[in-house]
C-alpha positions in Angstrom: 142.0 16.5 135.4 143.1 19.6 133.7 140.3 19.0 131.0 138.2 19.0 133.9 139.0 22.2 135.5 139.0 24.0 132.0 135.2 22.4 131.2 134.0 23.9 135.1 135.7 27.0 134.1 134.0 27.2 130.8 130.5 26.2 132.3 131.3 28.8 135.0 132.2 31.7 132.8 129.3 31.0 130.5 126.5 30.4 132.8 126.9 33.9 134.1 127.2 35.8 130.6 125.5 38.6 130.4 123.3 38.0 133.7 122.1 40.2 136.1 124.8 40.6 139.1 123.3 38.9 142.1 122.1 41.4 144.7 123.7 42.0 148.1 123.5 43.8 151.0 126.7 43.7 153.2 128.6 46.0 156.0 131.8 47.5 155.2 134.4 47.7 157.9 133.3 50.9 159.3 130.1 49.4 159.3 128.4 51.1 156.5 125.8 49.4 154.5 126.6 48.9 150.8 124.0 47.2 148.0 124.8 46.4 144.7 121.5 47.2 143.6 122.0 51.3 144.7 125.2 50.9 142.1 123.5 50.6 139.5 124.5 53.1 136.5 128.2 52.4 138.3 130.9 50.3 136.8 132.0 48.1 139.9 135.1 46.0 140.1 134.5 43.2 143.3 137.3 41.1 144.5 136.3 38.3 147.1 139.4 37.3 149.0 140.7 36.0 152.3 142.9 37.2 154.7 145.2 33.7 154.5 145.4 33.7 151.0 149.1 34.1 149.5 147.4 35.1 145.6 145.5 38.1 147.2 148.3 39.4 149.1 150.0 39.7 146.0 146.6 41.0 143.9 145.3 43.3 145.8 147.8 46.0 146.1 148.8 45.8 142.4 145.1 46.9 142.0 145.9 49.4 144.6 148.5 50.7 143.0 147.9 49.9 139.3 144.2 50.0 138.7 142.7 51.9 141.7 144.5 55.5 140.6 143.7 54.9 137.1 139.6 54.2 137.8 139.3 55.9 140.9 136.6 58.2 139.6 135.2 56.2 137.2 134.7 52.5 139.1 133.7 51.3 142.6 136.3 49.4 144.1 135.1 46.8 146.7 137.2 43.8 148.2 134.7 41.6 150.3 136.5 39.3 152.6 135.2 35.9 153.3 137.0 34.3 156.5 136.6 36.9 158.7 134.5 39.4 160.1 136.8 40.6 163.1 137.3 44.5 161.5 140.7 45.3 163.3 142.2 42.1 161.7 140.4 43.5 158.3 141.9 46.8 158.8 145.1 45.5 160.1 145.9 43.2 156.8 144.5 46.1 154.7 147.3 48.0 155.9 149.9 45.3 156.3 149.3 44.2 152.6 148.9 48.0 151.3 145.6 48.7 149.7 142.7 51.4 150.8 139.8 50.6 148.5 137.0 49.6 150.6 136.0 46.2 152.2 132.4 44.6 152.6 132.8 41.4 155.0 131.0 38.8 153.0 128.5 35.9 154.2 127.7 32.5 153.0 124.6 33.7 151.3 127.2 36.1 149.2 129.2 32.8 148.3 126.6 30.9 147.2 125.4 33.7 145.1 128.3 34.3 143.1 129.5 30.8 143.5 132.6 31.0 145.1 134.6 28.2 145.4 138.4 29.8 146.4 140.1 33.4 146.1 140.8 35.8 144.3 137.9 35.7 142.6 136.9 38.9 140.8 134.1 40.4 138.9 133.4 43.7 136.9 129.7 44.4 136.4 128.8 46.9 134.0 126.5 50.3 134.6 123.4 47.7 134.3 124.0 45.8 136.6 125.0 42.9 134.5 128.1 40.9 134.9 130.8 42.1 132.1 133.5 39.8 133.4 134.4 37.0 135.8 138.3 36.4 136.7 138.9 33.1 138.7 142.6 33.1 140.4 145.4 35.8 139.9 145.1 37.8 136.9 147.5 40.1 134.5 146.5 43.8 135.3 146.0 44.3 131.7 142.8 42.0 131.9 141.3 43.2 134.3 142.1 46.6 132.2 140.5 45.5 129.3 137.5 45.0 131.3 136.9 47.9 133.2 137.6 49.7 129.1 134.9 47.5 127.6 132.3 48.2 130.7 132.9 52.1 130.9 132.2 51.9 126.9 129.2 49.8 127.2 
């Protein structure tokens, strides 16, 4: 089974190297329109995560609080949610768990685009638009740091 997971997550990570990040046009919860596509020359870190799951309660404010103050000027910071769109419950958790950086409430079509299968599930696309990075499940900081270095270099 474990050579299993390790062949899908090879397949997974390879399939998107160096491709274009899928396009997508989502609300934030102020209701605020974001696009990928109006990002581009932008380094952009996306988390996809749910409001009952126990890895991104953890994650995300460690990016808060580790990442975000480090990047802040340099990287967009977007966490789209995928089992709700109620925006008091988004806003609610946001506080409860202790992170700021913006949320875009995400849609099947978003899903299927960048093939999302649990949470957290983050990427880092680079200033064109392609995908630098793919993380599946919790991740050391300093990976994700590693990332964000090589995409703001690139």
């Amino acid at each position: 089974m474990k050579k299993i997971i390790l062949l899908l997550f090879i397949l997974f990570n390879l399939s998107y190297a160096e491709l274009k990040a899928p396009d997508f046009q989502l609300k934030d919860e102020d209701g605020k329109i974001v696009k990928l596509s109006d990002l581009k020359n932008d380094v952009v870190l996306i988390t996809f995560w749910a409001t009952t799951c126990h890895s991104c309660k953890k994650e995300l404010p460690e990016l808060q609080s580790k990442l975000y103050p480090i990047y802040k000027d340099k990287v967009k910071f977007y966490a789209i949610v995928i089992d709700t769109d109620n925006v008091s419950k988004i806003k609610q958790v946001k506080k409860e768990w202790g992170f700021s950086f913006p949320v875009l409430i995400g849609n099947y079509e978003v899903m299927e685009k960048y093939r999302i299968i649990g949470t957290p599930i983050t990427y880092i696309i680079g200033k064109d638009n392609k995908i630098v990075k793919i993380f599946i499940g919790p991740q050391d900081i300093n990976k994700f740091k590693e990332a964000l270095e090589r995409a703001l270099k690139s």
